[in-house]
C-alpha positions in Angstrom: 29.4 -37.3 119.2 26.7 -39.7 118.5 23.6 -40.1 120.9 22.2 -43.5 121.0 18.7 -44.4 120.1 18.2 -47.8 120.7 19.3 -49.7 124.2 19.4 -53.1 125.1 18.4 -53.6 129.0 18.4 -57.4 129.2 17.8 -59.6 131.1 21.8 -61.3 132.0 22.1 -64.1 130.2 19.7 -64.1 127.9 21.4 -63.8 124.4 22.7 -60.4 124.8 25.8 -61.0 123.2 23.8 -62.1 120.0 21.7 -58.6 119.7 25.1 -56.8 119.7 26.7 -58.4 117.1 23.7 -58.1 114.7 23.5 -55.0 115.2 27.2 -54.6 114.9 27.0 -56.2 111.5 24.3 -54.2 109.5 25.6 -51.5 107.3 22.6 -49.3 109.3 24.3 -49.9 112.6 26.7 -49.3 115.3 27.1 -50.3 118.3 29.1 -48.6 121.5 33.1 -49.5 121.6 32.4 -51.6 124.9 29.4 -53.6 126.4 27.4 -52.9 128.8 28.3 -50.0 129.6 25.8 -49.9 132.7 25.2 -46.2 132.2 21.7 -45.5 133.6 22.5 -47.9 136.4 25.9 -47.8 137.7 27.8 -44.7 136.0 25.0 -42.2 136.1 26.2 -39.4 137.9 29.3 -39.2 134.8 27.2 -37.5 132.8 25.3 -37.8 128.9 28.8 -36.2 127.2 30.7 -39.4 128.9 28.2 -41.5 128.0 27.9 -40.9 124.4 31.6 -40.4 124.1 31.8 -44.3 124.3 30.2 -44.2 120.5 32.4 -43.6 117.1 30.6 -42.4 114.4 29.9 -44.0 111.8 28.8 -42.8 108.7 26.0 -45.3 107.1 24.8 -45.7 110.6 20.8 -45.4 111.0 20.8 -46.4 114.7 23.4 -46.6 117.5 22.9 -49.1 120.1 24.6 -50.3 123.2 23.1 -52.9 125.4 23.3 -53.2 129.4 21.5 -56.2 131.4 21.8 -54.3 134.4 19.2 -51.9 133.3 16.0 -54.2 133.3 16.5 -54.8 137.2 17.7 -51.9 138.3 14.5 -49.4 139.2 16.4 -46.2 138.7 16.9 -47.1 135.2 13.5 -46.7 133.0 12.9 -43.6 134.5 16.8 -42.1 133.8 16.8 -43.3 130.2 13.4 -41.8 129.3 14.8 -38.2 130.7 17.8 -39.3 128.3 15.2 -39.1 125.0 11.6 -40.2 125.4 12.1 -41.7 122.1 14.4 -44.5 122.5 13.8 -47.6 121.5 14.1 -50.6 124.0 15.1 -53.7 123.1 14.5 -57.0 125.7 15.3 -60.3 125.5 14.0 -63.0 128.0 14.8 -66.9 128.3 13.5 -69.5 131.1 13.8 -67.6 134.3 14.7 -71.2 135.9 17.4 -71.7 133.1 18.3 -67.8 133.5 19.0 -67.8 137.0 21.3 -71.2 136.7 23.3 -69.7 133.9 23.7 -66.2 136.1 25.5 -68.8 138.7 27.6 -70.4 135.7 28.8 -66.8 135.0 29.5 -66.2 138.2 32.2 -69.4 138.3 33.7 -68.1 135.3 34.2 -64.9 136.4 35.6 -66.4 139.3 33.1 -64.5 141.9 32.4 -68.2 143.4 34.7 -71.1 143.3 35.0 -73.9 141.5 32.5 -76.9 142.2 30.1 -74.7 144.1 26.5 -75.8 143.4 23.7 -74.6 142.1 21.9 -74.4 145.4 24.3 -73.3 147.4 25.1 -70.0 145.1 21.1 -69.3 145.3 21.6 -69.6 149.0 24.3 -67.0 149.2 23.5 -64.5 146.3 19.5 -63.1 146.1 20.6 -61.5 142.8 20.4 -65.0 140.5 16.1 -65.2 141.4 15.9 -61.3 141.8 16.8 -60.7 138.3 14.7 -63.6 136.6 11.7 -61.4 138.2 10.2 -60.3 134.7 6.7 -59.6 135.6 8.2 -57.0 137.9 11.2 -55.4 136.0 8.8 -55.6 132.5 6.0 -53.4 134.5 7.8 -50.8 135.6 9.8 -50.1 132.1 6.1 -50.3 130.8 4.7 -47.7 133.3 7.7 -45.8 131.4 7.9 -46.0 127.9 4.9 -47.2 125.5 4.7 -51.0 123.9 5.3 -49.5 120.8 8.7 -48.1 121.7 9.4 -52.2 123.0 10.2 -55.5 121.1 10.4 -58.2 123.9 11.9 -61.7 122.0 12.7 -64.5 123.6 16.2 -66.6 123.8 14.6 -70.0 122.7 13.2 -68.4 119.9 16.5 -66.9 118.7 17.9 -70.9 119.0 15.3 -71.6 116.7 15.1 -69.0 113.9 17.7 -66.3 114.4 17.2 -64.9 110.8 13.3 -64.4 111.9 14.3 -62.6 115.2 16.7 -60.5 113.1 14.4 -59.2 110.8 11.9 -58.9 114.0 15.0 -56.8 115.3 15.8 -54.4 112.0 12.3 -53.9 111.4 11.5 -52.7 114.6 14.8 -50.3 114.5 13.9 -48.8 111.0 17.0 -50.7 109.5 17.0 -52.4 105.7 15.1 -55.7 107.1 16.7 -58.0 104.6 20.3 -57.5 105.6 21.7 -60.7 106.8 25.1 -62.6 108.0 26.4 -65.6 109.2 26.7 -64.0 112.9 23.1 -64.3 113.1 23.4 -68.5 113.4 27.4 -68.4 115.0 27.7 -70.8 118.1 28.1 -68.5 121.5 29.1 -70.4 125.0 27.9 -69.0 127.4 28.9 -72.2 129.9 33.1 -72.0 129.5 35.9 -70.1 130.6 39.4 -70.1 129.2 42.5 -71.7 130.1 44.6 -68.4 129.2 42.3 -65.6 129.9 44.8 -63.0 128.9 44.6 -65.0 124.8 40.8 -64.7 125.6 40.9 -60.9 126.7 43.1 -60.5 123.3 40.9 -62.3 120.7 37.8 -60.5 122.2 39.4 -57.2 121.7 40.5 -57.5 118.5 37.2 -59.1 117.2 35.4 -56.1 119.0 37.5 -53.5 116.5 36.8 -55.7 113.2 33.1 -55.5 114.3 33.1 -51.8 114.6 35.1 -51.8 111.3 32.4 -53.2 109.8 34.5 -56.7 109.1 32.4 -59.1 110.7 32.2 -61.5 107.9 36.3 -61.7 107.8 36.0 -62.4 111.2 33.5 -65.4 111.1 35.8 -67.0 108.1 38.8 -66.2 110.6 37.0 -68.7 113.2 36.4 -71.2 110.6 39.8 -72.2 109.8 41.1 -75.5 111.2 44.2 -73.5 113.3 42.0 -70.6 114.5 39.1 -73.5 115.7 42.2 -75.3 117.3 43.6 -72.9 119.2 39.9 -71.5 120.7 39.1 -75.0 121.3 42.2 -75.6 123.4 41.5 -72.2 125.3 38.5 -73.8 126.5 36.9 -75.2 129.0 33.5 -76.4 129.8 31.9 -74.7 133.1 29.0 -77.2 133.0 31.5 -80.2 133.7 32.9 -78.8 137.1 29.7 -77.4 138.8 27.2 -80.0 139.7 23.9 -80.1 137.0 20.8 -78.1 138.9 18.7 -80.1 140.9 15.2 -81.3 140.2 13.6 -80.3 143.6 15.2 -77.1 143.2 13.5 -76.4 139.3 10.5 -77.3 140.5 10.7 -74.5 143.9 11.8 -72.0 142.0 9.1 -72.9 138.9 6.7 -72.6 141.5 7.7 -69.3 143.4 8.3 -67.9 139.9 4.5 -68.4 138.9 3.0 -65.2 139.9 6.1 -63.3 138.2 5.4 -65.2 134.7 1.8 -64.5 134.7 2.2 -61.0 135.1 4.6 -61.3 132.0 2.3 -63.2 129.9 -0.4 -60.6 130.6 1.9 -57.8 130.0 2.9 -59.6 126.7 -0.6 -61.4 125.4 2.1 -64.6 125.0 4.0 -67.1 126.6 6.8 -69.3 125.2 6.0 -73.1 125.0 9.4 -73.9 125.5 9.3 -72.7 129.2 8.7 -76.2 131.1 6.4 -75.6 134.2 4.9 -72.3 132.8 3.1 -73.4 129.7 0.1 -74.5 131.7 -0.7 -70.5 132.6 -3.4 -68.2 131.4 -1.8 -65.8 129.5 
């Protein structure tokens, strides 16, 4: 069975879907048969043989990779993977904390934890989890206390909007893959905001395009999505999560900018950065 050397850990929302199916696309590698598979959080005491049982061989494969957001948060994590191999590489992506912890409650509604209409505010009342997790100062330092910088690539969401070809290569080069390698899923569209109409046709697309990825067809399945019947049919399936719950609050940004502070200028000290594109943060020493 294969044994993973590479791990995503998070944080939720923060493009984690587009670091699996880059990864998913390169000749040099694979990735597990199911996301987050919450291993070195949730499903610990199954064992290493369970865990890597989740992971098909494949035979041009440089690096296998599976990515779990529950990892950054969770403190038993760092610690469990590092007694897993010291040498794995750890892979973090970060957006807006603010923008983070809205999303967390958009994906929340979809999932249908919370109902329908429920704002903002009142889901940050009623579940700790949405500012807990967008804590990065916190959950950074103690995976640092853990495993060396060098053994870390930390990019940010906003920065994947921008150039995902860039972050790619950041991504390859980091993993010891062919750095050059690239693929229309770096650039393909991923809402994050909508739930469908069918969810069983949604449940059924997502499986099969999850077995063309590990088939190495990921470029038949982007043309697949492009034509007009396919686009139709996903478009009808839709529906946009962002027009039923109410849009977050200005008071509230600006609280939870403000109790966020000391977080973000632990991570921009951890880092030697901070993203511009980060509205009420920029002003920091970094």
């Amino acid at each position: 069975m294969p044994k993973p050397t590479a791990i995503g850990i998070g944080a939720q929302k923060c493009a984690s879907s587009w670091i699996h199916a880059v990864l998913a696309a390169h000749p040099e590698g694979a990735v597990a048969r199911e996301k987050e598979l919450d291993f070195f959080s949730y499903y610990y005491d199954r064992g290493y043989r369970w865990y890597e049982s989740l992971f098909d061989v494949k035979s041009t494969a440089k690096v296998y990779f599976e990515n779990s957001p529950s990892y950054f948060h969770d403190p038993r994590a760092p610690e469990r993977v590092h007694a897993y191999d010291p040498a794995m590489k750890v892979l973090l992506l970060l957006r807006d904390p603010v923008e983070r912890a809205y999303s967390n409650h958009l994906h929340e509604v979809i999932k249908g934890h919370i109902p329908n209409g429920i704002s903002f505010e009142e889901g940050l009342a009623n579940n700790p989890s949405y500012l807990d997790q967008s804590r990065y100062g916190t959950h950074l330092g103690r995976w640092m206390q853990v495993f060396p910088r060098e053994q870390m690539l930390v990019l940010f969401a906003e920065d994947i909007k921008r150039d995902p070809g860039q972050q790619a290569r950041r991504v390859y080069e980091f993993l010891g893959m062919a750095p050059d390698f690239t693929t229309g899923l770096l650039s393909e569209r991923r809402n994050e905001s909508d739930r469908a109409r069918m969810p069983w046709l949604r449940n059924v697309l997502r499986a099969q395009g999850d077995r063309m990825r590990r088939m190495g067809l990921e470029e038949q399945l982007m043309n697949m999505k492009k034509l007009p019947p396919f686009r139709q049919m996903l478009a009808a399936n839709r529906i946009d999560v962002r027009a039923e719950v109410p849009k977050m609050l200005p008071e509230t940004r600006q609280k939870l900018t403000q109790e966020l502070q000391g977080e973000m200028e632990s991570l921009f000290q951890l880092l030697g950065r901070q993203p511009a594109e980060w509205p009420g943060f920029t002003r920091m020493r970094a």
